[in-house]
Structure formats: structure tokens, C-alpha cells
C-alpha positions as CSV (number, residue, x, y, z in Angstrom):
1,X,119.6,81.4,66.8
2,X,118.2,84.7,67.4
3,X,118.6,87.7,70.2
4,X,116.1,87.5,72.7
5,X,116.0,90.0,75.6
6,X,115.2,88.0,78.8
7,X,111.6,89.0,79.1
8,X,111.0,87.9,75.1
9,X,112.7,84.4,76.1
10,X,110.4,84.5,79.3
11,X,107.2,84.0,76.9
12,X,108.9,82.4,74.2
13,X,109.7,79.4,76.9
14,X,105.9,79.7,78.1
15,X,104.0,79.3,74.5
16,X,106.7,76.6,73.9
17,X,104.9,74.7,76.7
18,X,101.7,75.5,75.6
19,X,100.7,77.6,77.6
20,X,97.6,79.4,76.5
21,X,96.7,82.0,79.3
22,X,98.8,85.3,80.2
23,X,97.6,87.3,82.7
24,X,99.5,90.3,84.3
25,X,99.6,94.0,85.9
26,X,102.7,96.2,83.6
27,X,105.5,97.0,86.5
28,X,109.0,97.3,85.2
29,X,111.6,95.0,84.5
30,X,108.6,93.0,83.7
31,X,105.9,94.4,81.8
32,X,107.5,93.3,78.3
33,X,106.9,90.1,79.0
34,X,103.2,89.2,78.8
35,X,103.6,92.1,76.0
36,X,105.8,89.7,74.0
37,X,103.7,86.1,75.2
38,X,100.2,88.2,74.0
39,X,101.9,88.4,70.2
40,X,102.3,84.8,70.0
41,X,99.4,82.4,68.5
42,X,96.9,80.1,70.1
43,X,97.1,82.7,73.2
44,X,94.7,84.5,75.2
45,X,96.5,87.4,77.2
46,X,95.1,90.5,79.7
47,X,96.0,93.1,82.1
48,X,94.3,92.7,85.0
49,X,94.0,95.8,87.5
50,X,96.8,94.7,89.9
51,X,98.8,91.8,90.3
52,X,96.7,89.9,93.1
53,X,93.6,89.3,90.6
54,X,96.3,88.4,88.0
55,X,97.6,85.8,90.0
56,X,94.0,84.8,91.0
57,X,92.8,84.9,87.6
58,X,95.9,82.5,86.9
59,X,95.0,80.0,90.0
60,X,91.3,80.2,88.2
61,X,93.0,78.8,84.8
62,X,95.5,76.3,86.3
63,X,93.0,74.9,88.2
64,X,90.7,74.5,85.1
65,X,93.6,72.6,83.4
66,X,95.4,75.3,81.6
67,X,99.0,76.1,81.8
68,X,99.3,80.0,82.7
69,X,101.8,82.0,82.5
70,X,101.7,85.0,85.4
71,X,104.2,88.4,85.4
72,X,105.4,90.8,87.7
73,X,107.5,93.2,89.4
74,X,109.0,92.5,92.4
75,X,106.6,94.9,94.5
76,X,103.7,93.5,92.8
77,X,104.8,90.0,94.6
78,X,103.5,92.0,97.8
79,X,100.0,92.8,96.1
80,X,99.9,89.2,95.2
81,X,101.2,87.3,98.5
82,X,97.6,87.1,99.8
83,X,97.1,84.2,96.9
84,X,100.4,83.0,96.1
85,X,100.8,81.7,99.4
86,X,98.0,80.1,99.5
87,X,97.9,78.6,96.6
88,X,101.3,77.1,97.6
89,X,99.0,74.6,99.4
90,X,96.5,74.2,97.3
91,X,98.8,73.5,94.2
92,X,97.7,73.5,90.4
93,X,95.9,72.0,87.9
94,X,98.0,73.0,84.4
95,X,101.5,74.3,85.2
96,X,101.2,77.8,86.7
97,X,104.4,79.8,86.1
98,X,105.0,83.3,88.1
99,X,107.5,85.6,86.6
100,X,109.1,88.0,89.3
101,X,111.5,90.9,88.5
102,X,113.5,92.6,90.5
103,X,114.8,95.7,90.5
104,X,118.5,95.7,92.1
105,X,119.5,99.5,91.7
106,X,115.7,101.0,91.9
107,X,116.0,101.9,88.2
108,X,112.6,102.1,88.1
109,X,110.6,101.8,91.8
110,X,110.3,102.8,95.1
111,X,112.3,100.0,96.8
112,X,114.7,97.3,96.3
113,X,113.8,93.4,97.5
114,X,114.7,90.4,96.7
115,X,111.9,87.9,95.9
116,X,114.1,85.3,96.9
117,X,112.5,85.3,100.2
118,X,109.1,85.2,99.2
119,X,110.0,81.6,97.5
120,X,111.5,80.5,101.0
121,X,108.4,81.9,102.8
122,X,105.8,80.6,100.5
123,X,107.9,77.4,99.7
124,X,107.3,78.0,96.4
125,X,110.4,76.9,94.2
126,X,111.9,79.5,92.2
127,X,114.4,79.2,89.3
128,X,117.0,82.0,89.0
129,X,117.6,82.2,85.0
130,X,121.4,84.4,84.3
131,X,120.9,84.6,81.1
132,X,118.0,85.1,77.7
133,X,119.0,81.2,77.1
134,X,118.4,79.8,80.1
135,X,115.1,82.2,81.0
136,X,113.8,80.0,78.3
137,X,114.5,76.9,78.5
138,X,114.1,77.5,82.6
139,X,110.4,79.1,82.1
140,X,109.6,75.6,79.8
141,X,110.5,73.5,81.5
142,X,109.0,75.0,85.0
143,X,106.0,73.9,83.7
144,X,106.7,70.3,84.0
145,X,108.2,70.9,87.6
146,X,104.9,73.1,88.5
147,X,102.9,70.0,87.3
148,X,105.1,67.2,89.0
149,X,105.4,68.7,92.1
150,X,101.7,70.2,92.4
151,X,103.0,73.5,92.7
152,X,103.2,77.1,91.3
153,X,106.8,78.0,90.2
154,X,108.3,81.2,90.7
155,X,110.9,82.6,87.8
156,X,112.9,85.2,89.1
157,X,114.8,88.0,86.9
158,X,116.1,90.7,87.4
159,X,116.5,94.3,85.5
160,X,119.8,92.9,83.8
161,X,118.6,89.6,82.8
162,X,114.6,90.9,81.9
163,X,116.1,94.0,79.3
164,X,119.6,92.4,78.1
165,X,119.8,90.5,74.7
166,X,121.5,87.3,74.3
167,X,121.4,84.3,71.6
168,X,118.6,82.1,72.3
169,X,117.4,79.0,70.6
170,X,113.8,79.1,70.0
171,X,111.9,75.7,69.6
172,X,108.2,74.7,68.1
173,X,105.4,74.9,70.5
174,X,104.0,71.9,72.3
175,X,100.3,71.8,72.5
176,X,99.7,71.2,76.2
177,X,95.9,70.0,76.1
178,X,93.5,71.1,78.8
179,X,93.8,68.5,81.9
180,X,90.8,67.6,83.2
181,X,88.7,69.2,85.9
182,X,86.8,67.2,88.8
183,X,85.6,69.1,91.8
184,X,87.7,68.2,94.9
185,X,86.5,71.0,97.7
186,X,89.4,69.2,99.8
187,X,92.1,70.6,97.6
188,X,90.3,74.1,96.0
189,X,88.7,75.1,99.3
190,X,90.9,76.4,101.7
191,X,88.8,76.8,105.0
192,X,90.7,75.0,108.1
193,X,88.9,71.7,107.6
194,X,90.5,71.2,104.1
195,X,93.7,73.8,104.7
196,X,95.3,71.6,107.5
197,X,95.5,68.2,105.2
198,X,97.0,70.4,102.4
199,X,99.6,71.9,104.9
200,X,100.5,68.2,105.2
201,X,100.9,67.8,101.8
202,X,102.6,70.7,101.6
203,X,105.0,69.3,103.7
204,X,106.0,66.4,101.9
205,X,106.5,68.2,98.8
206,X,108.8,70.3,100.5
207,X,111.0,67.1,101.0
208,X,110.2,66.0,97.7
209,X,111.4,69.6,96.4
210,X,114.5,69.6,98.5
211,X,115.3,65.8,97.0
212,X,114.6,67.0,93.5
213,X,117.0,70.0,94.2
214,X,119.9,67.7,95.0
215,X,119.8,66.5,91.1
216,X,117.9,69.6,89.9
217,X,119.9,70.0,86.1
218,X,119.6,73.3,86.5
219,X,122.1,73.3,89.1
220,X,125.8,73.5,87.7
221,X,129.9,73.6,88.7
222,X,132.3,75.2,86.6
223,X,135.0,74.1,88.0
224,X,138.6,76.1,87.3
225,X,140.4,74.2,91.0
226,X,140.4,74.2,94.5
227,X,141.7,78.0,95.9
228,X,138.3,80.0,95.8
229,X,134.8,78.3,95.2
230,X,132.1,81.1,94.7
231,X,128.3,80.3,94.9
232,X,126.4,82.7,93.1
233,X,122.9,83.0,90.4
234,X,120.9,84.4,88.2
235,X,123.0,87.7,86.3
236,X,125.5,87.6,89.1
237,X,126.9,84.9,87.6
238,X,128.5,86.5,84.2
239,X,129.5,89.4,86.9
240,X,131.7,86.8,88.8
241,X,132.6,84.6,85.6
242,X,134.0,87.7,84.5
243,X,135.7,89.1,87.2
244,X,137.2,85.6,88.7
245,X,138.1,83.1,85.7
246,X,140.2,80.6,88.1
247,X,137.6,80.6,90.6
248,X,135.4,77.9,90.6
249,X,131.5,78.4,90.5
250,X,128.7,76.7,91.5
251,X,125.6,78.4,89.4
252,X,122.6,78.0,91.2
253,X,119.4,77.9,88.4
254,X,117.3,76.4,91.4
255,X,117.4,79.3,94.1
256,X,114.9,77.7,96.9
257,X,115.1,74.8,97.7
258,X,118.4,74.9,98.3
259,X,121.0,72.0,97.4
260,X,122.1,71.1,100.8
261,X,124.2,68.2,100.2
262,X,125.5,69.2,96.9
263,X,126.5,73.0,98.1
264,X,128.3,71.4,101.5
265,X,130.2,68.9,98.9
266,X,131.1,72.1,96.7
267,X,132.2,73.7,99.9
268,X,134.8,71.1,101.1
269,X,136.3,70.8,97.7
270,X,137.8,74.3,97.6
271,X,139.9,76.5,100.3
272,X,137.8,79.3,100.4
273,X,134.0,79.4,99.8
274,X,132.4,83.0,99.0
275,X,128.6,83.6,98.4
276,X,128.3,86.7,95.8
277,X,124.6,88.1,95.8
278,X,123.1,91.6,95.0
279,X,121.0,94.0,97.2
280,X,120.6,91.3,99.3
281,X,122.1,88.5,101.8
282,X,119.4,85.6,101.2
283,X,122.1,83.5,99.3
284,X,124.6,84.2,102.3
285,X,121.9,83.7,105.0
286,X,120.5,80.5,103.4
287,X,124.1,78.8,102.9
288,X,125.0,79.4,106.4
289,X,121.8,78.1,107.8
290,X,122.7,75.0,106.7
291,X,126.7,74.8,108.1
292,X,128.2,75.8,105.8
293,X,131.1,78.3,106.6
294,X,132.1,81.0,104.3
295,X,134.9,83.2,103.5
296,X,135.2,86.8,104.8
297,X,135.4,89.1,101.6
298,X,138.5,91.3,101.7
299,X,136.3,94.3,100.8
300,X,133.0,94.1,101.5
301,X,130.4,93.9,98.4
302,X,128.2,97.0,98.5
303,X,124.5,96.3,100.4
304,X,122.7,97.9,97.7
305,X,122.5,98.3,93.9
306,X,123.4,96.5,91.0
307,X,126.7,94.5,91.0
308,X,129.7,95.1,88.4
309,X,132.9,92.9,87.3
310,X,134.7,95.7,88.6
311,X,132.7,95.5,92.4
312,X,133.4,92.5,92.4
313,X,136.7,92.2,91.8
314,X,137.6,94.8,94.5
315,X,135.8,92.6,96.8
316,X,138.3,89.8,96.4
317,X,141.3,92.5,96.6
318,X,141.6,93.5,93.2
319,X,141.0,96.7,91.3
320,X,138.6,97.8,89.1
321,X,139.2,98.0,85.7
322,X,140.8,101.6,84.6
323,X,138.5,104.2,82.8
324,X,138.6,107.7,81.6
325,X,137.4,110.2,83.8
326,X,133.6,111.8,83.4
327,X,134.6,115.0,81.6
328,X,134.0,118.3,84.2
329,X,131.3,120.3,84.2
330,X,128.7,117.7,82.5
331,X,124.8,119.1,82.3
332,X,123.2,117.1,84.4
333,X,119.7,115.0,82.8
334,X,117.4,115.2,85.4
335,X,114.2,113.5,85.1
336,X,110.9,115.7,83.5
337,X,107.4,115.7,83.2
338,X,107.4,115.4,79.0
339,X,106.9,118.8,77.4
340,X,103.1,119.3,77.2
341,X,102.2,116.8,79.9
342,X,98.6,117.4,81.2
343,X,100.0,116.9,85.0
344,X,102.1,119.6,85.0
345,X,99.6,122.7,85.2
346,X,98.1,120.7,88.2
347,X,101.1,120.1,90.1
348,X,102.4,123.7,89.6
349,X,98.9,124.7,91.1
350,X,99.3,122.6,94.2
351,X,103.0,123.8,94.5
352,X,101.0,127.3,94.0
353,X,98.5,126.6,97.2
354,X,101.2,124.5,98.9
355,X,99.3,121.9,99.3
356,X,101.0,118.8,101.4
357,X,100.6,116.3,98.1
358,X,100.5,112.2,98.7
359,X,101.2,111.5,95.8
360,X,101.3,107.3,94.2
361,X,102.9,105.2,92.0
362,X,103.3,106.7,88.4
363,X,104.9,109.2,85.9
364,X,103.5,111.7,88.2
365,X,105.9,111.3,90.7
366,X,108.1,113.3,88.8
367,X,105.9,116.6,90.3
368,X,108.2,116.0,93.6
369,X,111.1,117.3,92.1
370,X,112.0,121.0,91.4
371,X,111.2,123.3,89.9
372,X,107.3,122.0,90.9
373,X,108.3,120.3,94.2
374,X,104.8,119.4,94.7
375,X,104.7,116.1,96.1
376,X,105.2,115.6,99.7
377,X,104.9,111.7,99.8
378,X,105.1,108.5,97.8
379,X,105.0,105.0,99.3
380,X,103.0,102.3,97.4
381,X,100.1,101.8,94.6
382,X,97.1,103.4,95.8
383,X,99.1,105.1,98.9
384,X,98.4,108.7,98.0
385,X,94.2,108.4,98.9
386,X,94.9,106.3,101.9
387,X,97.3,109.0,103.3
388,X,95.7,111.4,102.4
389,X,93.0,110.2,104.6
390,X,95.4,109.5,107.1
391,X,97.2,113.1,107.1
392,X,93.0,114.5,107.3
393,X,92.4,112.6,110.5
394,X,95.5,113.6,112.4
395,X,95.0,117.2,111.5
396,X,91.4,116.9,112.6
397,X,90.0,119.9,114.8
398,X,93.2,121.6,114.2
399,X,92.5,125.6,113.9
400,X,94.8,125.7,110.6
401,X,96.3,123.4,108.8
402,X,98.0,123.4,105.3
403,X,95.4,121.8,102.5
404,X,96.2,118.1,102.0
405,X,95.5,116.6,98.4
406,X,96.1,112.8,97.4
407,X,96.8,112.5,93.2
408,X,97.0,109.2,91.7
409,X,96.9,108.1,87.9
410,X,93.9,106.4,86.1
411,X,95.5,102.8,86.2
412,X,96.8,103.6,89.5
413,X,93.3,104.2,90.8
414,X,91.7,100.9,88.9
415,X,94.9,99.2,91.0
416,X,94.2,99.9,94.1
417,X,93.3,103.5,94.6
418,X,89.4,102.9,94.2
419,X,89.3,100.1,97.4
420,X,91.0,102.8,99.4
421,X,88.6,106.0,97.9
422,X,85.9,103.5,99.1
423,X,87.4,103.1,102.7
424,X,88.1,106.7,103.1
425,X,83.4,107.2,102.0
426,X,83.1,104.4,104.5
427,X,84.6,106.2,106.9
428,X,83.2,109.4,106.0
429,X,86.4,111.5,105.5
430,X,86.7,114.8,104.2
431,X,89.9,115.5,101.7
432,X,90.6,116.5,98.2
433,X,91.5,113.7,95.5
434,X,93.0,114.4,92.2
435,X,92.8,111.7,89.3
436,X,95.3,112.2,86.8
437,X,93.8,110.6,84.1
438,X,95.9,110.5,80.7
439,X,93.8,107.8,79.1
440,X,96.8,105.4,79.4
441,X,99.0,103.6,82.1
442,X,101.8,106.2,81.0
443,X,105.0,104.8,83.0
444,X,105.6,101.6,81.9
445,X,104.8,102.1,78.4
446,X,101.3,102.6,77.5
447,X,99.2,100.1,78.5
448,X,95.4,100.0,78.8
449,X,93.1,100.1,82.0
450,X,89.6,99.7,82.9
451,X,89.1,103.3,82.8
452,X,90.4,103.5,78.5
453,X,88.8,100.6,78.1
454,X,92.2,99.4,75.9
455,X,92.9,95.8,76.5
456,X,96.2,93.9,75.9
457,X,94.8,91.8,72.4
458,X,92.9,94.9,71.6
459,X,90.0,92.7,72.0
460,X,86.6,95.0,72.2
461,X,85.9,95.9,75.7
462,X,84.4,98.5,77.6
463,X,85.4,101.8,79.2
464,X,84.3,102.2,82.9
465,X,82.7,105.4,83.8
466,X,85.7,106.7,86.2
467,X,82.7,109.6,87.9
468,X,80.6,107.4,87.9
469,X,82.1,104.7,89.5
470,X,83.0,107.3,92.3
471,X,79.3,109.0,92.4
472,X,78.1,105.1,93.1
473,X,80.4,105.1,96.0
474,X,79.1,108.0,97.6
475,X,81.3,111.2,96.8
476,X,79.0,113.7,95.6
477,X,81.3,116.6,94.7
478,X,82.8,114.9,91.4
479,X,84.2,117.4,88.8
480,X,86.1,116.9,85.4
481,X,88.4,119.1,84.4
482,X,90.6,120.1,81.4
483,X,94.6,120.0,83.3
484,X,95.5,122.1,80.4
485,X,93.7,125.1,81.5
486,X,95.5,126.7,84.1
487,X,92.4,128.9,85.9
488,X,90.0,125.9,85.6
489,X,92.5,123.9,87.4
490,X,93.3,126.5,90.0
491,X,89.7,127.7,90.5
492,X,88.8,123.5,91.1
493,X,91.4,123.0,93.0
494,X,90.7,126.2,95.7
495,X,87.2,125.0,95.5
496,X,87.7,121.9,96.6
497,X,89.9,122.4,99.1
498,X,88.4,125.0,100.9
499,X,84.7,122.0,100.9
500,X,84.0,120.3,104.2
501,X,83.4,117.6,101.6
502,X,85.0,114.8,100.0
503,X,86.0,115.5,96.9
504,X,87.1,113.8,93.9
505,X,88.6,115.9,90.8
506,X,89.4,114.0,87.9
507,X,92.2,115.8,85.2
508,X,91.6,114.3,81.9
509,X,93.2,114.8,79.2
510,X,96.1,112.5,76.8
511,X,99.4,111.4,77.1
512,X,101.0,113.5,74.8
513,X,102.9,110.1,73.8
514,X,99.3,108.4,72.6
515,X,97.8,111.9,71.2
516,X,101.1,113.0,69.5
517,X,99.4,115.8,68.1
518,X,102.0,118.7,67.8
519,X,100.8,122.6,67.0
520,X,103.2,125.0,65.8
521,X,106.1,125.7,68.5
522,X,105.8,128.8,71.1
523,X,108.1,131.6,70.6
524,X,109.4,134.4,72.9
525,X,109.7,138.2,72.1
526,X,111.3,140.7,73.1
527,X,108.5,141.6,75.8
528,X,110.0,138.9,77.7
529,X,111.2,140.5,81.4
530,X,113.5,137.3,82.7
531,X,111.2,137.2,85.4
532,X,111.4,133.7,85.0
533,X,107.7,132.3,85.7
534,X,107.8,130.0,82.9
535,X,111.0,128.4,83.7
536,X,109.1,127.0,87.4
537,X,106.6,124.9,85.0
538,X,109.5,122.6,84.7
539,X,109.1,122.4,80.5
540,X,112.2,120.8,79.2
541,X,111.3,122.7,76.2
542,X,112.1,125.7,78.0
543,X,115.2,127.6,78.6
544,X,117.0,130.8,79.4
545,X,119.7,132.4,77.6
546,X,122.6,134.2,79.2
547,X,120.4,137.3,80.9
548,X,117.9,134.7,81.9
549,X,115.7,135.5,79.4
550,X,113.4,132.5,78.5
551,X,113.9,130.4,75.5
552,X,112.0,127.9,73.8
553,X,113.2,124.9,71.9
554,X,110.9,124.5,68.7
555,X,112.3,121.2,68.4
556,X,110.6,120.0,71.5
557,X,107.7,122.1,72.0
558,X,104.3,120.8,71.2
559,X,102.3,124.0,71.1
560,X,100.3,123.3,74.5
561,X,100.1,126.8,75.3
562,X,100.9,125.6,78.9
563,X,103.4,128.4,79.9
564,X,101.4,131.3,77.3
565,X,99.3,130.9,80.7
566,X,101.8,132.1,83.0
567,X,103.4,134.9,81.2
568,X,101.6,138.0,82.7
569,X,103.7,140.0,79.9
570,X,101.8,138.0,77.1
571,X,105.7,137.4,75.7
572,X,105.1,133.6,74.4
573,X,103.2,133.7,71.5
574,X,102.2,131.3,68.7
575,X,102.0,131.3,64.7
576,X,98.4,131.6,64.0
577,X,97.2,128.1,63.7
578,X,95.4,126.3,61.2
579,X,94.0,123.0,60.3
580,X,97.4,122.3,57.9
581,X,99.7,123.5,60.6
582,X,98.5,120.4,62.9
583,X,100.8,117.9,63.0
584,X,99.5,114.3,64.5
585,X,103.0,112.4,65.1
């Protein structure tokens, strides 16, 4: 027995199947997954730039004969829809398993879904694991359902089930050898000649799915008698365990299809049948589509978020458990940019030119909040150079018109950012876009990208010339420039702006979580004025006392030198620095 969070069981359940190929884009809840799958042995594991070539690198594998194993968050599900659903008629070779992971709550992204509804749409069955346990017994064996049914299988998780330890019971590893390949156009080729037959197919194993689901073992009822019968799945189901112990449950481990004849049979052996979902109403929507009435909840479950005991408790008229007040007066922890970050100087810059800032998917988002409030927008991956574009053609001929400036990350821009760079030179648009490169894909934990040239196994690869990659594109005004030099980043910045041209500024410098080289802290003296300049960098190593004169905490300070930039009263000084006084963490 050993503690397994649910994204460890994830893999642990894939190599247990044997399968040998892990491909994936990092998004949390998920990114630990293919993280944990590329330490086992016998296993070949990569990031791939976004989750659509993951998922086609995976359809490449399965349909060689290899069992694959595929991961995600639930937004990166969009990216990859294009081949998913496709390949829901087209079906596998080896067992191809797609890890989805939501994010009830939007701990960590920019919307909540439910990839529930990409199962029903793509009629690609999807197993709803609630706990570390059944994520990997549920991810094995949904390679033997992938490869009976001629199918990719979708697991879902979400936040609760991917990053919460439970006991598991791990097993030995089956060797799944490679099946073999023979070229059949009529199944790989999807043009309408061959597509039409496989929608056909399709169909059929759609009613073999929805027989299968009828007997599907992952299907359960605890049953605790006849006065409330809840349906529920995945980590809802310890919420409502919890929260109701004389209600009886029926735990849905297969989410689509749906057990028609077994749900209406659980339904006419109670009084009163709830549905208890999260964030969404797929559950409720899909249980009444097939006529089966349901109970009115006394209070209505909230329509967002994460669920609780306590929630859902006061949905069925009771009260939450008691607790002791939040003491008054708590600091409040708002999110930062880490002390010495290289995107701070640029962000205070553009804040400095207000600039209107589309900004992307990444650590970097955290410029939009004060004291640097210098993003105006944030929508998807790869948004900020498509809007940017966007915000330049509707301000076009206008006499004045604040400067617009798109800034995306490194991995960000090997995601998605370079197709839409390469729409805007197409299109030959005019605009200002900063790359934030940090040598790492910083937000979910350090991964590599094309543009380090780190891969997953640490196998040896190459790094991709970010400039050039964008001079052989066609933008002609490319600049590096060091982000921890406060004129060179202003003077670039007001330079490009103020171009006709299109141009692309690329800020490289570490993460100061990969470089970890700390200098001796900054200090203040008593030159200091409280005129409070250094406090609108946003530092969380920096402070004020109680006449607003600034502090700096020599615990967290790096030595950057970032805010000695911006004290016009040369009050932030440094010990004189030597070769021992380097630190390299």
C-alpha cells in the first residue's frame, strides 16, 4: 500500500498497462502526471508544444500499435478537439488513454468547464475516477476498453482528485507488445469517402458503449435505503458520502455513456432522487434527458466552484458544520511576481507608457494586478498577439490612440503564439510584441520548451533560435533585451512603439527559481524620502515602515538591483559584492 496523489496513480495505472508513450502540454491539475509516467522504466515521455500535437503525436503511436498515454487540462481539451473528435471515428491501434483535468474553482486558469461534455459530444467514453485508487485501476484498465471498443478513452479528474493523496495498491507492469500495423486508408484517412463508413461505425459502437455501460463495473450502489437516492461521481462522491451517510448512492465511474436502464432502476427504488455535480449541470441534464425525474434541492447547490460536505449538506436542509471565526484584521496574501522576477521591470514600463497590454496565458499575468496594473487583457494561450492585432486594426487611422503591446511567455509563444505572430506578418500588421522569455515554462513548474531546448527525459535536443525563427517569418525589427535593465527596457519599449513597424522584443533573462543565484540583500538608508517609487515595483521583498519609509526584507531579497533603479535618491544600496558573496541556491 502506498500514498499516491491522483495524478501519480494516473501514470502508475498507465505503465501498469504497458504503456510505453507519454506525450503532453504541462496545464494544471495535470501536468504532474506525464511528470510522474516519464520516471517510470521502459518509457518514452515528451512535452509537445500544445495539447493538439500531443494528442496527434498520441493518434500517431496508437495507430502504430502502442498503448499511449495523453494529459491535459481541461482548456487544453479545446486546443485538442480538432483531433480528438476525429479520431473518435477513426478509433486506435494500442489503447490510447486521454487524461482531462478540471479545474472546478479556477485555482489555477482562466475558466471553469466541465469536460464531461466533450465525452458526450465526441462520444468518446470517459471514466470519472473519485479517488488515487480507483484513478489507477480506472486508467488500466481503460486501456482494455480503448482497445475493445476501438476507441480513445477519456479519464477525467479534477483538482481534488489529481493533487490529493490516498492509499493505492500498486501492481507489476504488463508488457503490452506492439500490435501490428497494416495500412487501411479506409480507417486512417478521414476524407468523406472513408469518413462516412467510419461515422457508421461510430454508430454502432455507440450502442455497443451504451450496452457495455449497463454492466460497466465501474458503475456502483451503496445502498443505506429507500428515502433519498443521490447520483453523483468522481470527488463528489466522498463530498456526498460524507455529508449524507443514510442516503443511498449510485457512483457513477463511467460518466458517458450513461447507464440508462440501471440509473431509471436506481431511481424507482428510492423516494427522492437528487443528482449532486460541481460547476456544472451535465449529470443533471443528462439524467433528465433520459426520464428520469429528480428532486428539487431545498437549497440550491452553488453554480460555481468546488463543492464541500458542508455545501452540500445545506443543500439538503442541513447546516454546515460549525467553525471558528477568521480572526479580524488578517493581512491579506495577494498573489506576486517573485522577488527579482525578470518581468517585472517590463511591466512597470508598460504601466509607465500606459500601454493597453494583451497579455496570455502564464506567470505573467500577475502584471494585471496592482501595484503594476499593466495588463488590460487575458483570454487564452496565444491570445495576447492575436489581440493585439486585433486592438491595431480597429484603432487604424485613428489621430491618437494609446500604444497597444501584446506579451506572451517563451512556452506560451512555441504554444500557440508563433501561428498567430505569423498571421498577424501575413496580414501585414503593425504592433509591438514582447516575449518574456525566462528560459523555462515558469507557471506550472518548470518545464522545458522548444525555445530552452530542455526536454521531459532530459534527452539531448536542440534549442530553437526564438529571433530567428521570427526574422524567417518576416519581422525585421527583432531586438533582445536584458528585462533587468530598466532604461534598456524603457528606451526599447518607446522605440518600438512609436515604429510603423512590426515589432518583436524578446526579454530574456532566468527564472529566478532555475538560476537561484542570490547576491547580497539591498538595504535602505536614511536618504530614503517615503516617496514610495519602489513600493509600485510590486517586490514582495519590499516594505514600508510606519512613516512609509521603504523597507527591505533581506530574507527575501535576491540582490537584483531592480528597485536601486528607481530610487532617484540613490537610498537602496548594496554590500560591495564579490565572487564569495554569491550564493547559487
Amino acid at each position: 500500500m502506498e500514498l499516491m496523489s491522483g495524478n501519480e496513480a494516473i501514470a502508475q495505472g498507465a505503465w501498469e498497462a504497458g504503456a510505453r508513450i507519454g506525450v503532453a502540454y504541462p496545464g494544471t491539475p495535470s501536468t504532474e502526471t506525464l511528470e510522474a509516467f516519464a520516471e517510470k522504466e521502459g518509457v518514452y515521455a515528451e512535452w509537445a508544444v500544445n495539447e493538439k500535437v500531443a494528442v496527434e503525436v498520441g493518434i500517431g503511436a496508437s495507430a502504430a500499435g502502442a498503448r499511449v498515454l495523453t494529459t491535459m487540462k481541461h482548456v487544453g481539451v479545446n486546443v485538442a478537439a480538432d483531433p480528438l473528435f476525429t479520431a473518435a471515428y477513426a478509433g486506435v491501434g494500442g489503447g490510447l488513454v486521454v487524461l482531462a483535468a478540471d479545474d472546478p474553482g479556477m485555482y489555477s486558469s482562466q475558466n471553469e468547464q466541465d469536460s464531461h461534455w466533450y465525452a458526450r459530444a465526441a462520444h468518446i467514453p470517459m471514466l470519472d475516477p473519485a479517488d488515487s485508487a480507483e484513478a489507477l485501476v480506472f486508467t488500466r484498465e481503460a486501456y482494455d476498453v480503448s482497445e475493445r471498443f476501438d476507441v480513445p478513452v477519456f479519464i477525467r479528474s479534477t483538482v481534488r482528485v489529481s493533487h490529493t493523496k490516498t492509499p493505492v495498491e500498486p501492481g507489476e507492469r504488463a508488457e503490452a507488445a506492439l500490435k501490428p500495423y497494416e495500412s487501411n486508408p479506409a480507417k486512417w484517412v478521414m476524407m468523406p469517402a472513408f469518413a462516412k463508413p467510419r461515422r457508421k461505425d461510430q454508430l454502432a459502437r455507440i450502442d455497443a458503449l451504451r450496452a457495455w455501460a449497463e454492466e460497466c463495473p465501474y458503475n456502483r450502489i451503496d445502498r443505506r435505503g429507500d428515502a433519498v437516492g443521490v447520483v453523483c461521481a468522481g470527488a463528489v462522491y466522498q463530498h456526498v458520502v460524507e455529508a449524507l451517510p443514510d442516503a443511498s448512492v449510485f457512483k457513477l465511474g463511467l460518466t458517458w455513456p450513461l447507464p440508462e436502464q440501471a440509473l431509471r432502476a436506481f431511481a424507482n427504488s428510492v423516494k427522492a432522487l437528487y443528482v449532486v455535480e460541481e460547476a456544472s449541470e451535465y449529470l443533471t441534464d443528462s439524467v433528465r434527458a433520459l426520464g428520469i425525474e429528480t428532486t428539487p434541492f431545498e437549497r440550491r447547490l452553488p453554480r460555481d466552484g468546488e463543492l464541500t460536505p458542508g455545501l452540500v449538506r445545506a443543500a439538503f436542509g442541513g447546516s454546515a458544520p460549525s467553525h471558528e471565526p477568521l480572526p479580524e484584521n488578517l493581512p491579506g496574501r495577494p498573489p506576486a511576481l517573485c522577488a527579482g522576477c525578470p518581468h517585472r521591470l517590463v511591466f512597470k514600463e508598460l504601466s509607465r507608457m500606459k500601454a493597453v497590454v494583451t497579455g496570455d496565458i502564464g506567470c505573467y499575468t500577475l502584471g494585471a494586478l496592482p501595484p503594476l496594473s499593466a495588463m488590460d487583457t487575458t483570454i487564452d494561450m496565444g491570445a495576447s498577439v492575436s489581440m493585439s492585432h486585433g486592438f491595431e486594426l480597429a484603432w487604424a487611422g485613428e489621430a491618437s490612440h494609446r500604444p497597444v503591446v501584446g506579451v506572451i511567455g517563451d512556452s506560451t509563444f512555441a504554444h500557440s503564439g508563433l501561428s498567430a505572430l505569423i498571421s498577424t506578418v501575413y496580414n501585414q500588421g503593425g504592433g509591438t510584441i514582447c516575449v518574456l522569455d525566462n528560459r523555462t515554462t515558469a507557471m506550472t513548474g518548470r518545464q522545458g520548451n522548444p525555445f530552452n531546448g530542455e526536454t521531459l527525459q532530459k534527452r539531448p535536443s536542440r534549442e530553437l533560435d526564438l529571433e530567428g525563427v521570427v526574422r524567417a517569418i518576416g519581422v525585421e525589427d527583432v531586438r533582445t533585451i536584458d528585462p533587468n535593465d530598466a532604461l534598456a527596457t524603457r528606451q526599447a519599449l518607446k522605440e518600438a512603439v512609436a515604429s510603423p513597424e512590426l515589432s518583436v522584443l524578446v526579454f530574456r533573462s532566468p527564472c529566478v527559481l532555475i538560476d537561484r543565484v542570490r547576491k547580497p540583500a539591498y538595504g535602505v538608508t536614511d536618504a530614503c524620502t517615503a516617496c514610495g517609487v519602489c513600493s509600485t515595483l510590486g517586490c514582495p521583498a519590499i516594505a514600508t515602515d510606519a512613516e512609509r519609509h521603504a523597507v527591505i526584507d533581506a530574507d527575501s531579497c535576491i540582490g537584483c538591483g531592480q528597485c536601486a533603479q528607481y530610487c532617484a535618491f540613490k537610498a537602496i544600496v548594496q554590500p560591495a559584492v564579490s565572487e564569495e558573496g554569491v550564493s547559487h541556491e
